[in-house]
C-alpha positions as a Markdown table, in Angstrom:
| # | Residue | x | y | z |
|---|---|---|---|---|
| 1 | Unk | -182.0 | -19.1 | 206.4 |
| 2 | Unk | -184.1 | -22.6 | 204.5 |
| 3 | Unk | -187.1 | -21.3 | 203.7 |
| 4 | Unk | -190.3 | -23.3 | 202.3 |
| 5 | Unk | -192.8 | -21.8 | 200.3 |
| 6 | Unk | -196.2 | -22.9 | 199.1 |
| 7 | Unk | -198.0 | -21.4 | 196.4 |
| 8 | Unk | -201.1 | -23.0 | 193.8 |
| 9 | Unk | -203.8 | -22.9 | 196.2 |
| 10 | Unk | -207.5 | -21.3 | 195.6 |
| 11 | Unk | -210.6 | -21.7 | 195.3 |
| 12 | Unk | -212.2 | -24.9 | 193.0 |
| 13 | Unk | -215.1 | -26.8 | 192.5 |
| 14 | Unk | -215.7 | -29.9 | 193.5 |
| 15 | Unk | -213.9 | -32.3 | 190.7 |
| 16 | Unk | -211.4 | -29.8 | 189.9 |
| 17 | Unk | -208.1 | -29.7 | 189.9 |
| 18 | Unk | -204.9 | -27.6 | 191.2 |
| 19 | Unk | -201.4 | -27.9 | 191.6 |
| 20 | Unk | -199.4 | -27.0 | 194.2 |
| 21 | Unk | -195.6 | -26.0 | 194.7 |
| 22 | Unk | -193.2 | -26.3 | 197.1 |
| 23 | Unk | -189.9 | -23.5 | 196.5 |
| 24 | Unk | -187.2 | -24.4 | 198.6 |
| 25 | Unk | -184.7 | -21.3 | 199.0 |
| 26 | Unk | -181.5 | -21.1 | 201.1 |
| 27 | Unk | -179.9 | -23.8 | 200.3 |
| 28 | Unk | -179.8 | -27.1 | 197.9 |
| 29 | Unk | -181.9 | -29.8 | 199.3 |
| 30 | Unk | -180.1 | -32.6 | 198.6 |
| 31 | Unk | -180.8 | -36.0 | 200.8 |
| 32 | Unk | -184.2 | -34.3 | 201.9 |
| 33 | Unk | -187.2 | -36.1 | 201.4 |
| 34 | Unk | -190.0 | -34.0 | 201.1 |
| 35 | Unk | -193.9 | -34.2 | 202.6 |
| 36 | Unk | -197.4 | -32.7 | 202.3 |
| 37 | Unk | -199.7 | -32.1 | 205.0 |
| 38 | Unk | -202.7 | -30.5 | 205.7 |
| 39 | Unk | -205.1 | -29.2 | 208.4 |
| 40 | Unk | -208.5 | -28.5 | 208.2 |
| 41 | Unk | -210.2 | -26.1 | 210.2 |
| 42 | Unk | -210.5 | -27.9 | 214.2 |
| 43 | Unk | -208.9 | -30.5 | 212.9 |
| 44 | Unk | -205.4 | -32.2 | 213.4 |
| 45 | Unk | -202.8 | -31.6 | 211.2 |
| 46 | Unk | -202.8 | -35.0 | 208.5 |
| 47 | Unk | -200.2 | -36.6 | 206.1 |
| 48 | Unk | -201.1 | -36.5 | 202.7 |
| 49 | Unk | -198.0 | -37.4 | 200.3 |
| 50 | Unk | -194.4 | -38.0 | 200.6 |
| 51 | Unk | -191.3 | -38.3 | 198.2 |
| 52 | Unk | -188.1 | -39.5 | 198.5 |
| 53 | Unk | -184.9 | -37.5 | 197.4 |
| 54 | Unk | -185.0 | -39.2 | 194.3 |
| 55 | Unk | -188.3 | -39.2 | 194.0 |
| 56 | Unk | -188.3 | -42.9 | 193.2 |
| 57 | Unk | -190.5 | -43.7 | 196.1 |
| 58 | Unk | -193.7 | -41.9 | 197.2 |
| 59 | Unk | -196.7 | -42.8 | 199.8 |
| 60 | Unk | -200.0 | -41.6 | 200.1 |
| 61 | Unk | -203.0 | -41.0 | 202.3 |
| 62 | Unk | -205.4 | -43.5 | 201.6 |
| 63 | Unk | -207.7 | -40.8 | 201.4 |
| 64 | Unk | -206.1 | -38.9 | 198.4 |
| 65 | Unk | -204.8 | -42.1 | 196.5 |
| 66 | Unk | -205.7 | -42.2 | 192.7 |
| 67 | Unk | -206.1 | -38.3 | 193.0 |
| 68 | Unk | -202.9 | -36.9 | 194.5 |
| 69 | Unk | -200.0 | -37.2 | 192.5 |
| 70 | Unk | -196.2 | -35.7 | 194.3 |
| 71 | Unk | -193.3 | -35.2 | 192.3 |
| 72 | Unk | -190.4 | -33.3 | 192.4 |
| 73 | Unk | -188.1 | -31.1 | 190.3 |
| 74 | Unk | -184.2 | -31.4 | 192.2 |
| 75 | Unk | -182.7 | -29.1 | 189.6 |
| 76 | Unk | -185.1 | -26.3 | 190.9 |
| 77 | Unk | -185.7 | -26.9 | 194.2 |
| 78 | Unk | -189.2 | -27.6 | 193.7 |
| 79 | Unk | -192.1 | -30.0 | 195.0 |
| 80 | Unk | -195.4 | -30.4 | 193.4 |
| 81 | Unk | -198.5 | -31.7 | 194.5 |
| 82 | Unk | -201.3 | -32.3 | 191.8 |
| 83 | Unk | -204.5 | -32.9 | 193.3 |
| 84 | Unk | -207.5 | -33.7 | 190.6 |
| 85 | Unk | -210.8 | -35.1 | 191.5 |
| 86 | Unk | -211.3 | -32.6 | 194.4 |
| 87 | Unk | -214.2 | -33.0 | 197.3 |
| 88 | Unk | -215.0 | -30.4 | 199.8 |
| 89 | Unk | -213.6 | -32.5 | 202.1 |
| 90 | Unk | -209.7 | -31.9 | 200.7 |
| 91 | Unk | -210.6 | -28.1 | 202.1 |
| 92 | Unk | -208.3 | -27.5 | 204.4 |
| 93 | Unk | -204.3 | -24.9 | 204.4 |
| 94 | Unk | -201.8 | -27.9 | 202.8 |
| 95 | Unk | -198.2 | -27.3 | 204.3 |
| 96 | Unk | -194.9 | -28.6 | 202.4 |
| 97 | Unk | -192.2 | -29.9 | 205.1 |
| 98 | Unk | -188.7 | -31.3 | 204.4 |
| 99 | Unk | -186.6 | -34.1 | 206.7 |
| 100 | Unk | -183.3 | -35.4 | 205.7 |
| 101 | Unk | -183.4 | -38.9 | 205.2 |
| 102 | Unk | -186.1 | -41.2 | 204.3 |
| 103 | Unk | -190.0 | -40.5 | 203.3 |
| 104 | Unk | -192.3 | -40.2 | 206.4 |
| 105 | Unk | -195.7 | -39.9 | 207.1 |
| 106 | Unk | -195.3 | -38.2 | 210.9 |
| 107 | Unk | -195.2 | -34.8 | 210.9 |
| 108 | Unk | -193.1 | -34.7 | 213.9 |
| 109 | Unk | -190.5 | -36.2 | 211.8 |
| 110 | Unk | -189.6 | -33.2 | 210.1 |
| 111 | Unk | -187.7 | -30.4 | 210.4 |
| 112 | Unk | -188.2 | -27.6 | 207.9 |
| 113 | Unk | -192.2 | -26.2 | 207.4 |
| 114 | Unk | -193.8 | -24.3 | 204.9 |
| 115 | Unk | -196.6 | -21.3 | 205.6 |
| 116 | Unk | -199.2 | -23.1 | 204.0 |
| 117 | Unk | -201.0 | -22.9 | 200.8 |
| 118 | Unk | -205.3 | -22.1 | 201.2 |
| 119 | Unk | -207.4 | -25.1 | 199.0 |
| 120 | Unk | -211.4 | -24.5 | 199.3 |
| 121 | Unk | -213.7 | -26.6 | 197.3 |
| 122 | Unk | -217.0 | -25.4 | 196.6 |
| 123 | Unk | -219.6 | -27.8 | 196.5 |
């Protein structure tokens, strides 16, 4: 069974910083690009970042551009997502997904979902 699993979330201050990780179990995740998302309470779920397998091409929400930085570690499976310069506004559960091919910034495009990660930040 592929499992996804977030960790690095908590509770910041506005103009903080944390940095997420994606652990991908179950099996080796080569070809997979990988994605961040997040939902806010009552809101939709919304792309943040995305990587490709080689991690030679990445995309980001305008929103988090210049403070979100995705990156990715093959040999351990891994995902990161370094978000500096935090507003209250980036409060919301961020999810990791994987799809096989390309990057992509529609959820519906992938396959494989993570529980989701909790980032608050305090005004």
């Amino acid at each position: 069974q592929v499992q996804l699993v977030e960790s690095g979330g908590g509770l910041v201050q506005a103009g903080g910083s944390l940095r997420l990780s994606c652990a991908a179990s179950g099996r080796a995740f080569s070809g997979y690009a990988m994605g961040w998302f997040r939902q806010a309470p009552g809101k939709e779920r919304e792309f943040v970042a995305t990587i490709g397998w080689s991690g030679g091409t990445t995309d980001y929400a305008d929103s988090v551009k210049g403070r979100f930085t995705i990156s990715r570690d093959n040999a351990k499976n891994t995902v990161y997502l370094q978000v500096d310069m935090l507003k209250p506004e980036d409060t919301a559960v961020y999810y990791c997904a994987a799809r096989f091919g390309l990057p992509s910034t529609y959820a519906h495009q992938y396959t494989l979902w993570g529980q989701g990660t909790q980032v608050t930040v305090a005004s």
